[in-house]
N, C-alpha and C positions, 0 to 999 in steps of 0.2 A: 504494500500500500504506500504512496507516495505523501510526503507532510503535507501537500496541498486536502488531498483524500481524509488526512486525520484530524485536520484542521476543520475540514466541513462538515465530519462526522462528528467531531466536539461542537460545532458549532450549532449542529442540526440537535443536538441533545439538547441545546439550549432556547430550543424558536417558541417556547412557551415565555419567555420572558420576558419579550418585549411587551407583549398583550398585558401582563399583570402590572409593568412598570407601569404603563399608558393606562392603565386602567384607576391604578390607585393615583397618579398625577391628576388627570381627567378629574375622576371621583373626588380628590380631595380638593381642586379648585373650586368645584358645582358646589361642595358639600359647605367649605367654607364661607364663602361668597353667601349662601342663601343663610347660614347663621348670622352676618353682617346686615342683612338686609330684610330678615325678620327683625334681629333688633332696633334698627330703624324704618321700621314699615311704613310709617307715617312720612318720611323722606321717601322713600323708594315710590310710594303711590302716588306721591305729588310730582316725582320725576316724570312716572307715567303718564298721568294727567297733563304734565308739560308739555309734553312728546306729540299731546291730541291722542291719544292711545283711548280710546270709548272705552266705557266701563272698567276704567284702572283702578277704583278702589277694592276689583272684583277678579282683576288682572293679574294685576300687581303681588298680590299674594298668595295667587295660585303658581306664578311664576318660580314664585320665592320656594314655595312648599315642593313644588316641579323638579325645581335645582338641589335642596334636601335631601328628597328620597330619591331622585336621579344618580346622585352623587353617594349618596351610600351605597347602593343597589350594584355601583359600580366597582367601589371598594371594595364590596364583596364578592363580587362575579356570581348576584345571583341579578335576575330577567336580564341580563347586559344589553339583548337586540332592542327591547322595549325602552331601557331607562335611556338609550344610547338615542334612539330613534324622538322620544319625547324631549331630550335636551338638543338634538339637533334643530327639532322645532323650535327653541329656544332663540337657538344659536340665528337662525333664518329670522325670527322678528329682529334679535339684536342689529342684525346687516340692513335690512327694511327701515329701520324705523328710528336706528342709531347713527350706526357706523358708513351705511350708501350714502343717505343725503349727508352728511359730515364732509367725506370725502370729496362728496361730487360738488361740494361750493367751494372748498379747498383746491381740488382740481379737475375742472371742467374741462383737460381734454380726456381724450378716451384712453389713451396710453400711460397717464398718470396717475386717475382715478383707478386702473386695474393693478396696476404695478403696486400701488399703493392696499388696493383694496387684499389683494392676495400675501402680502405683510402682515394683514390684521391678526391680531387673536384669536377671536369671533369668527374667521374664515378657516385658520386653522385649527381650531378645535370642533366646526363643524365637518373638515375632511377625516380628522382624529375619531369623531361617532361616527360617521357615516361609513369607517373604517369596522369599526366594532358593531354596529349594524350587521355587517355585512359576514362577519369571521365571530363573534359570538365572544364568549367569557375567557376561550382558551383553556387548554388542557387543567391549569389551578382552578380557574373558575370551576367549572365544571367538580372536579372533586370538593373545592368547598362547598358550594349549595348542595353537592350528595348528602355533605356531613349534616346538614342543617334540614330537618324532617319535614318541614312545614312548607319551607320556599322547595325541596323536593318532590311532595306533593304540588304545590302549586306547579310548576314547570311540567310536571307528567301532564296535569289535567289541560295544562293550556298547548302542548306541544304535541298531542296525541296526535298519531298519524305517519302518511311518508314524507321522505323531504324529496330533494329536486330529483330528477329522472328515476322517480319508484327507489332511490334507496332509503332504507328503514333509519329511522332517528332514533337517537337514543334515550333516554326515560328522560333525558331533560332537553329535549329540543332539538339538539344537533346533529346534523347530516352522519352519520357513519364514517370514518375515514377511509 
């Protein structure tokens, strides 16, 4: 076997760990942020409101509660496609309603506004879920939520069935390898 071959076979032992890294960074900025902003809710709703956001006293803190248990959920790699998928939603108002028009009076040509736009946070932590969307809790995920009886129940009941081309999923969701 060649060092390049041993190298990628230690490296291939290691491909669960990107997912858990990403997942607990991810998780703990959602997780934090909405403890910051539950404690000043009354700031946060009035940002909304500022924003022209309808119904931000109603918004605003379902956002907040959104990013909480988004952000644990993800920490602990139990629903990850769900929590990933609902903070992406997040991430999409944030670029709508924050971060576009911001950009786009800062720089109204189209080369700048993108150059810029794709920099963002909010841009890349919606490629980071829509990343985990797609590829699920990863091999830890998966073994913590087995360990925990209640999010394992729930996952069986919500993920019963096949996944893409007729192969069988596993009791918690995910395609077969």
């Amino acid at each position: 076997m060649t060092s390049y071959r041993r190298i990628a076979s230690g490296l291939n032992r290691l491909s669960w760990l990107p997912n858990v890294v990403l997942r607990l960074t991810v998780g703990f900025m959602f997780f934090s942020g909405a403890v910051g902003k539950l404690g000043a809710l009354d700031q946060f709703t009035r940002m909304f409101a500022d924003l022209g956001i309808a119904g931000s006293r109603v918004i605003a803190p379902a956002t907040a509660v959104a990013e909480l248990l988004g952000g644990a959920a993800l920490m602990l790699g139990v629903v990850t496609r769900l929590a990933s998928a609902v903070l992406a939603a997040v991430m999409i108002g944030a670029l709508i309603t924050v971060v576009g028009p911001d950009l786009a009076q800062k720089y109204p040509a189209w080369w700048d506004f993108l150059s810029n736009l794709f920099y963002a946070p909010e841009w890349l932590l919606l490629g980071v879920l829509l990343w985990l969307v797609c590829v699920g809790p990863g091999e830890r995920g998966r073994t913590l939520s087995g360990r925990l009886p209640v999010v394992g129940h729930i996952h069986r009941a919500v993920h019963r069935g096949r996944g893409v081309a007729g192969q069988e999923r596993d009791d918690l969701g995910d395609v077969g390898r």
